[in-house]
C-alpha positions, 0 to 999 in steps of 0.5 A: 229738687236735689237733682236741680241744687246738684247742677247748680252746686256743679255750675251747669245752666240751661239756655233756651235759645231761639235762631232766627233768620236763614235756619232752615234747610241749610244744615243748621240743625246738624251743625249745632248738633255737631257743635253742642257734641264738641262742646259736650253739651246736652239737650235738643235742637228743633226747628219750629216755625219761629226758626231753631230752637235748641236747649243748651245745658252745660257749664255756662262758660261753655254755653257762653262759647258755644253761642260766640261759635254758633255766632261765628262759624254757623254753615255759609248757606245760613244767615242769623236775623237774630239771636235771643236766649233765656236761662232756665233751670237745669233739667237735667239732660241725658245726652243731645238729640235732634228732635221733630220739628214744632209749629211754635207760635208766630212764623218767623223762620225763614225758608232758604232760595234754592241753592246751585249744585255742589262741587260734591254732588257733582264728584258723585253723579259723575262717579260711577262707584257712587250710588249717585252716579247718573242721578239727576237729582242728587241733593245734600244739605249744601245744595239743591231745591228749596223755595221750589219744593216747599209748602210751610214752615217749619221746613221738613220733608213733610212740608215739600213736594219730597214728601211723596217719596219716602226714603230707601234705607240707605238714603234714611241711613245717611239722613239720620248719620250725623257725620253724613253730609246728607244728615237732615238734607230734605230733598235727599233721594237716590235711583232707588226712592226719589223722582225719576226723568221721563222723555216723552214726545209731543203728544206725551208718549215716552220714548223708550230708551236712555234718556241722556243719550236720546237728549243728545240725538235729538238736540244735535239733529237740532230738535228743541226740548221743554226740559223741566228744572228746579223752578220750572221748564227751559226751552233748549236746543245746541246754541250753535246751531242756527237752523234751530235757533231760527226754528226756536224763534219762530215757534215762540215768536221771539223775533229779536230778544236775547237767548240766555245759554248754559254752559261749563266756566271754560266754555264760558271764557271761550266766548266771553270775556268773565271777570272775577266778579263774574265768575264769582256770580256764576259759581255762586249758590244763586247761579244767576244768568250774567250778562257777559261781553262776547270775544272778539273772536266768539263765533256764536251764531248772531241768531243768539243774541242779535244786534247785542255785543253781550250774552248771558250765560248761566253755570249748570245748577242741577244735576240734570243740567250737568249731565245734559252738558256732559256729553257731545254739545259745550253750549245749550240755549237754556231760555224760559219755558212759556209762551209769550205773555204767559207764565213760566210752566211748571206743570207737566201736562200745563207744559204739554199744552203750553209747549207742544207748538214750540218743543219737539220732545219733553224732558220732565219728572215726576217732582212737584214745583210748588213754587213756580221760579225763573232764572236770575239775570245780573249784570257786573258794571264796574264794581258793582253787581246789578240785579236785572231780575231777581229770581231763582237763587235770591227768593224768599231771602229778605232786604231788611229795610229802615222801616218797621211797619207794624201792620203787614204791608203788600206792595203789588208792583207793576204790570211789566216785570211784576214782583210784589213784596210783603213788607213784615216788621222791617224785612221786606219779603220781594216776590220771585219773577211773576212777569206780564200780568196781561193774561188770566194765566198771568194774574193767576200766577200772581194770587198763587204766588202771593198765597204761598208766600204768605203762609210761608212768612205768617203774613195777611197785609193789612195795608196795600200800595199800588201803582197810581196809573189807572189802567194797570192790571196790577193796580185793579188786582190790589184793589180787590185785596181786603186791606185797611187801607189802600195807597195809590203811588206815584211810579217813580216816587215808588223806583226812588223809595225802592233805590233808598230801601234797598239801601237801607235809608229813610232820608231825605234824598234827591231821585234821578229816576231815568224810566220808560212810562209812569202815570204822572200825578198830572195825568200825563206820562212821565219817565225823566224825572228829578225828584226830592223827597223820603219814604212818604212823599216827593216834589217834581224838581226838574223833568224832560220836556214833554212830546207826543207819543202817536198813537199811544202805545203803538208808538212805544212799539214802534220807536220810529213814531216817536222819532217823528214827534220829536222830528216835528217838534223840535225842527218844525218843517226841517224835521218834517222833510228828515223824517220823509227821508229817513221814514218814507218806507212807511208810505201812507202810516207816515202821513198818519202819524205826522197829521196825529203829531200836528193835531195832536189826536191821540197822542198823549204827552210824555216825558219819559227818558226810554222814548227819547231813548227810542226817538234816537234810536230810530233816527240812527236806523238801530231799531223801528220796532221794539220786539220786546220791552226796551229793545231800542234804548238797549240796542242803542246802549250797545253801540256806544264807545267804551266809557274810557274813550266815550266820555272824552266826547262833547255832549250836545246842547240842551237847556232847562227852563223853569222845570223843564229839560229841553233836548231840542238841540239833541235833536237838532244836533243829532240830525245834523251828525247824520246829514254829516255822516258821522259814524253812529257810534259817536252819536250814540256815545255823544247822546249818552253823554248829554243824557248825563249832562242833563242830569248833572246840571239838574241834580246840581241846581235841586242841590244848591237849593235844598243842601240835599247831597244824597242821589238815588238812581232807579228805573230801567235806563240805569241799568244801561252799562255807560250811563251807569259806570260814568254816573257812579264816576261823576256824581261822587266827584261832585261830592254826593252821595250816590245811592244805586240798586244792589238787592233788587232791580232798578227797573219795575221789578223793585217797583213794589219795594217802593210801593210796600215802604211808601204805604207803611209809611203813609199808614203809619202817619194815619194812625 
């Protein structure tokens, strides 16, 4: 008791103060640590499963200025959710320490995404002084793996894939040294205690050697590895080489798809052109893949990224990846290690099975990926930074979203570019890319997935929204999932929730949602839809006009199909004598396809934008058979004029009647451009500009009868570079406010951000 009155006579006080957010794995404790000595403070810092804890005793002014510092200068890889703090008696510290980590009671720590290679490392690995040097796995608290590696909170080594690796004294010296930059760095591993690189052939016998330099041989004979990364395999070869482009193509059945490549930042502007916010992604910690525009003068092999004026080019993240490009090849292929349709491996012998078909020797290690996670795309248009998947680089971290769910809530997403989300308090936690869920791989992929992120965060959903169509895989896997209560949800209401929650709104707001297929409440396929509503309901305003898709998913397959629909509908006997025309080296599928458009057999109805973007495309001869997912609406997309110049074209005609767009004299107008021989590229260009029309005209009629004046853009076609810089041009100088992706994905990989919202709020109107 004397030594409690002697502190309080002295001043001196004790904060108890609770870190929450992005704490863990970034150099949080070492910073307070350092910062709590500048201060001459004393007491402990730990984490624990609600995020850092610290005790703070000392006078309460410098308390009240080391919480203004931790505030302001807390390290650049972190991120404060929130701050709270109680005022204890003092206790009479002796000194300030780090002390082991506690469990704590709820889990609210965040665990951090995996972090690029630091300028430092790299100094180090290239550094043949440095113990580092040459070591493909050197880390510190500024960089390397950590959603990957990890199995729990709170995040220490104990807790990751690291643990089977215990330190070598000089690696324990500079991980309790805190002026080190390793101090507390959990992944930290030198040559003489970390994991190790092993070349191994096809039938996974090691090929005795120095690996490095055989990886060169071998890729500049133009062999194709499976090299084994932070999240899991790449497939890789010398990206100007054709031969084995041709090769890689052909033993992955990746007939047209672009190849992403890695390289350094100066061959990048080789090839590319690379804009500041560009080259800010690319260096970024997340080093996502960015969807660059080629030179004029790139000289890259077409077999890289066919019919496509972009490429998208990742920075080495890895130390692994640094050495591999630090030798005789500038530009690697750098694509993702599965087999179409299945998962990305991550597992050595998974990859020997999975891969053995395709790559001609594998470069792995002896690290467990716990976490399975592919790379990241994004695209710069205009000012603004699209996410096309977000991944490796952007996972676990939370959108904070505004809704506040009470009960934990899972959205299950879709079935084509799957994420889920797990929507707990108002932060919703979007999954990495889990992909294709058509295979028993894929659904496994998915449930693992779902397990590790919900010990991570401390979640068991009690509610699920899932998509509405009947037939979705993802919607039968929700199904199964224990839960209060489950919300089926319409498509493209869950793409335009997922547009306001990524904004972090919960209004009334007009959705353009411009699609490829969603199951409509009408039983039919829509995916030109404008919308009204909020986070818990929506009215159909206007849609396109529905037109028969042939065969059904075979004519999402093959555009040409749906182009002789449209042909049918809209010219009658005309558009029958031009689809003979321009078809007729499909012979006898031809008359097929025209008797099921006649009688309508098989052929479901639909309104989606990405057919009619598909119809257009066949028509110009760009693409008949869509290799993957959206190949002809993108192909299209990039014959277009530069928007400066584009947008002085005229649109062609269309009309809207009750609900109803009706492109009838798109088609009509298109047709007669090609009779004409008008260049493609003014067709295309004057095809978008309708698109455009189209929806200008819509959302001015839902705006003059409801004095909605918010718009959200979503689904995949505003991920289209024209139509999204010209939108973000016109629908503000026609005085709204336009909502647009920022966080997440504007195709079905935000789906289940949409879904978790719209559930939490029909939940909450439940109970």
């Amino acid at each position: 008791m004397a030594q409690r009155s002697n502190a309080e006579k002295k001043g001196i006080v004790r904060y108890r103060i609770i870190v929450k957010g992005i704490v863990q794995g970034v150099g949080f404790r070492p910073f307070i640590y350092n910062l709590a000595r500048f201060y001459r403070l004393k007491g402990t810092v730990a984490n624990t499963s609600q995020g850092v804890l610290i005790e703070a005793e000392g006078q309460e002014e410098t308390v009240h200025a080391f919480l203004a510092s931790l505030k302001e200068k807390h390290p650049p890889l972190s991120r404060i959710t929130a701050l709270e703090w109680d005022v204890l008696e003092p206790c009479g510290y002796s000194s300030f320490a780090i002390i082991p980590s506690g469990e704590g009671l709820g889990k609210e720590a965040l665990i951090p995404p995996d972090v690029a290679l630091c300028a430092d490392c790299a100094r180090e690995i290239m550094d043949p002084r440095d113990r580092h040097y040459g070591y493909p796995f050197t880390n510190c608290t500024n960089c390397g793996p950590r959603f990957t590696i990890v199995r729990g909170v709170p995040y220490d080594r104990a807790k990751t894939s690291m643990a089977r690796f215990p330190m070598c004294p000089e690696c324990a010296r500079e991980y309790h040294d805190p002026g080190n930059r390793r101090f507390h760095a959990q992944p930290a591993a030198c040559p003489a205690c970390g994991p190790q690189v092993e070349l191994v052939d096809r039938q996974g016998r090691k090929v005795e050697g120095n690996w490095l330099e055989l990886s060169w041989r071998f890729l500049q004979d133009g062999k194709i590895l499976a090299v084994k990364g932070l999240g899991g395999f790449h497939l890789v070869c010398d990206a100007r080489n054709r031969a084995a482009l041709k090769t890689l193509r052909r033993r992955k059945g990746r007939e047209a798809k672009p190849l992403a490549v890695m390289c350094l930042l100066e061959t990048a502007r080789k090839y590319c052109y690379v804009g500041p916010e560009e080259e800010k992604l690319l260096s970024s910690p997340q080093a996502p893949i960015v969807i660059l525009t080629k030179r004029a003068d790139c000289n890259l092999p077409d077999e890289l990224a066919p019919g496509m004026k972009t490429l998208g080019i990742m920075l080495p993240y890895t130390p692994l990846h640094l050495m591999l490009l630090n030798g005789p090849l500038e530009i690697l292929v750098m694509t993702s290690g599965n087999r179409n349709g299945l998962p990305l491996a991550k597992d050595n012998g998974r990859a020997l099975e999975e891969l053995g078909g395709i790559a001609d020797y594998f470069l792995w290690h002896n690290r467990e990926i716990v976490n399975r996670c592919d790379d990241s795309v994004v695209a710069v248009i205009g000012d603004t930074a699209q996410i096309l998947r977000r991944s490796r680089g952007y996972v676990p971290s939370p959108v904070k979203v505004a809704v506040k769910s009470s009960s934990p809530v899972l959205g299950a997403g879709g079935d084509m570019k799957n994420t889920f989300c797990l929507l707990k308090g108002n932060q919703a936690f979007v999954s990495q890319h889990i992909g294709d869920l058509g295979s028993r791989e894929g659904e496994a992929h998915f449930f693992a997935s779902l397990e590790n992120l919900k010990n991570l965060i401390g979640c068991e959903p009690e509610v699920v929204g899932y998509d509405m169509h009947p037939g979705y895989r993802s919607s039968r896997l929700a199904a199964g999932i224990p839960a209060k209560a489950h919300f089926a949800v319409q498509h493209h209401h869950a793409h335009m929730v997922s547009c306001l929650a990524d904004n972090g709104v919960d209004e009334d707001a007009i959705g353009v949602i411009l699609d490829g297929t969603g199951y409509g409440t009408d039983g039919r396929l829509w995916g030109f839809e404008i919308l009204t509503g909020d986070c818990a309901d929506f009215t159909r305003e206007y849609h396109l006009a529905y037109v028969p898709l042939p065969g059904g998913e075979q004519a999402v397959r093959y555009p040409w199909r749906t182009a002789v629909a449209y042909l049918m509908k809209y010219l009658s006997a005309q558009g029958e004598s031009l689809a003979d025309r321009l078809f007729q080296s499909r012979g006898q599928e031809l008359e097929v396809i025209k008797r099921l458009v006649a009688t309508g057999f098989n052929s479901p109805l639909s309104s989606s934008c990405g057919r009619l973007f598909d119809a257009v495309s066949a028509l110009l001869g760009l693409c008949y058979h869509n290799s993957y997912e959206g190949q002809a609406a993108i192909e299209l997309g990039e014959m277009v004029l530069d928007p400066a110049e584009g947008k002085r074209l005229i649109p062609y005609p269309f009309f809207i009647e009750g609900k109803v767009i009706h492109p009838g004299g798109v088609i009509a107008g298109v047709a007669a451009d090609l009779e004409r021989g008008v260049a493609r590229e003014i067709i295309a260009t004057r095809f978008h500009n309708t698109v455009l029309a189209m929806v200008r005209e819509a959302v001015r009629r839902v705006a003059e009868r409801t004095h909605i004046k918010t718009v959200a853009l979503s689904g995949g076609a505003w991920q289209n570079r024209y139509l999204f810089s010209l939108a973000k041009e016109i629908l503000p100088g026609d005085g709204y406010r336009l909502l647009v992706h920022r966080q997440v994905p504007a195709n079905d990989g935000g789906l289940s951000l949409g879904q978790a919202v719209i559930a939490c709020r029909r939940w909450q109107q439940c109970v």
